[in-house]
N, C-alpha and C positions, 0 to 999 in steps of 0.2 A: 686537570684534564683527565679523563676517565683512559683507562686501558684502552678501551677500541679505539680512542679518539687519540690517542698518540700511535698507537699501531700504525694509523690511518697515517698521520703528519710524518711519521719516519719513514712510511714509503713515499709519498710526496717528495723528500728530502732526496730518497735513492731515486726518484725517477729523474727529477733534475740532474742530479750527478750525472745518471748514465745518456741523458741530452747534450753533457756538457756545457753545463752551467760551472760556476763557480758558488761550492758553498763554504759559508762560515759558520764555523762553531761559536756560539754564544754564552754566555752563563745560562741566559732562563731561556734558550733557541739555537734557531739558526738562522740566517742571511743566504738569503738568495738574490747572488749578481746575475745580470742583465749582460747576456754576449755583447751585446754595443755599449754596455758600462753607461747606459741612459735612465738602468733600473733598478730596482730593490724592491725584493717582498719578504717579510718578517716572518716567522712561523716560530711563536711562543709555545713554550711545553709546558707554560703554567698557565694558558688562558682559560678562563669559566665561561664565557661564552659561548652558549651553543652555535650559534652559526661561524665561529671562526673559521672552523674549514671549510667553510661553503667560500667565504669572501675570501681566505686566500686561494681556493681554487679558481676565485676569479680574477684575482692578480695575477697570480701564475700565467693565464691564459693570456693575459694583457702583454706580459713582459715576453711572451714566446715560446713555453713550456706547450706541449704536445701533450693533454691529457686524454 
């Protein structure tokens, strides 16, 4: 994942934090719980994929993050 593109996913990470989400640390991410413990979204620091943070910003959205 290029510099901007983890910049991007580390604020991602702090914006759930300060929603009060629950996150985990991972080896190759993080884990993002679901206030009702109904959800998970992944956010890998080693993905190639360019559209990865577009589809986790739509996870996010799913599980109840305020972006």
């Amino acid at each position: 994942m290029s510099a901007r593109r983890t910049k991007e996913a580390l604020a991602l990470v702090q914006l759930c934090e300060d929603q009060g989400f629950r996150v985990r640390k991972t080896k190759a991410g993080f884990q993002i719980l679901a206030k009702t413990g109904t959800g998970m979204v992944v956010i890998h620091m080693t993905c190639s994929d360019v559209r990865a943070l577009k589809n986790v910003r739509s996870e996010l959205k799913k599980i109840g993050v305020e972006l």
